[in-house]
N, C-alpha and C positions, 0 to 999 in steps of 0.2 A: 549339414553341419560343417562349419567350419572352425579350425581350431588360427589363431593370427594374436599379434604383438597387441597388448592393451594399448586403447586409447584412452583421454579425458572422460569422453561422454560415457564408460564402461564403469566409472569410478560408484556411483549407487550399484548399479546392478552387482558389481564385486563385492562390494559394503553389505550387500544385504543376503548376496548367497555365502560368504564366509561367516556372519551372522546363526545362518540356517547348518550349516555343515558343521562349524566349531562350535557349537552352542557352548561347551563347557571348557571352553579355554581360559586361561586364567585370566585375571584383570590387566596385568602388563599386554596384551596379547592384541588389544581390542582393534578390531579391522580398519577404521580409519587412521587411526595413530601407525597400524605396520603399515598399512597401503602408504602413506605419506611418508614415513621414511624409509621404504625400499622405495621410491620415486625419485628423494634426493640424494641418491648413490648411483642408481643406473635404472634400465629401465624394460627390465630382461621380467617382465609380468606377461604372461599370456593366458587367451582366452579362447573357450569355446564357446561360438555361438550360433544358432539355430532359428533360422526366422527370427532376426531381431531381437533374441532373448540370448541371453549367457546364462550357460547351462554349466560350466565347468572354467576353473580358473589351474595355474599353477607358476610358482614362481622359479625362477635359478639366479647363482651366484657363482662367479670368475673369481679367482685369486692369481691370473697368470698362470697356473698347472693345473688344478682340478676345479671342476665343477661341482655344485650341489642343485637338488631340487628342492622345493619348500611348496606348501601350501596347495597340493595336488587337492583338489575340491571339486566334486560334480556334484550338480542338482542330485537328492535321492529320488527323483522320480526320474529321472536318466541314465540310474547309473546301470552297471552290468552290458552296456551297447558300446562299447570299445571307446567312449571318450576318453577314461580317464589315460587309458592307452597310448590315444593319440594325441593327448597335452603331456606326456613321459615322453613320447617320439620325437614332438614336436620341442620342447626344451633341451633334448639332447641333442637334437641336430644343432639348434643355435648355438650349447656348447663349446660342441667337435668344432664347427665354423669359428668361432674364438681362438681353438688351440687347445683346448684341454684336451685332457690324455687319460681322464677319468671322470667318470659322476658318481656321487655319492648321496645319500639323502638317510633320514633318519626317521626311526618310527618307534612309536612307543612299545616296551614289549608285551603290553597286555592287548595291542591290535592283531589279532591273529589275521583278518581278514585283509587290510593293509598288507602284512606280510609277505600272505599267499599272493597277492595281489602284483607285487611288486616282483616275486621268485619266477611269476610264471612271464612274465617279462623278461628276464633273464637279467634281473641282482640277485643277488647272494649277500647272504649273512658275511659279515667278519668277526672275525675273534679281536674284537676290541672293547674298551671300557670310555664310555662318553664321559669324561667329566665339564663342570662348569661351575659358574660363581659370579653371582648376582654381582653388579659392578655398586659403588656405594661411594660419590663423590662430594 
């Protein structure tokens, strides 16, 4: 397994495991419409892949000071074997190599499993309040 920077030819295999992992995301969300514009912003997508298959994807985003991660995703039939691990390792390094001085990422609070998943890595909760607001132009 190897985890490396997305390419072109990754763009089905991504489309169709964000498909399988997010099945219930909402309609704004839909995998080729973010794949295409997190492509024309930058181009910080990585993957893991296994004998020619991608097995786990995950994204990050730069502001000049802090990092986030987005869209950490493994095949369910791979998961629990350290990939999801080593696409968090792997996005953070790219990160630090940036300049950031923080990563952060967001998870919903009814994913308990996400949670743990992410503590035993070593994030931590903050005592913060996420707000947001649909833009409407």
């Amino acid at each position: 397994m190897k985890v490396r920077h997305y390419k072109n030819k990754d763009r089905n295999q991504v489309i169709s495991l964000w498909e399988t992992v997010f099945f219930d995301a909402p309609p704004w969300a839909e995998p080729s419409v973010l794949l295409d514009k997190k492509l024309s912003v930058d181009d910080l997508i990585f993957v893991a892949e296994d004998n020619g298959k991608l097995i786990g994807t995950s994204m990050a985003g730069y502001d000049g000071h802090s990092g986030w991660i987005y869209s950490v995703a493994v095949d369910p039939q791979h998961r629990r074997m350290g990939i999801g691990k080593q696409l968090v390792v792997y996005a953070t390094q790219v990160l630090n190599d940036l300049g950031s001085i923080k990563v952060g990422l967001q998870v919903g609070t009814e994913n308990s499993g996400a949670i743990e998943f992410y503590k035993s890595i070593g994030f931590e909760i903050e005592d913060r309040v996420n707000l947001s607001k649909f833009i409407d132009l």
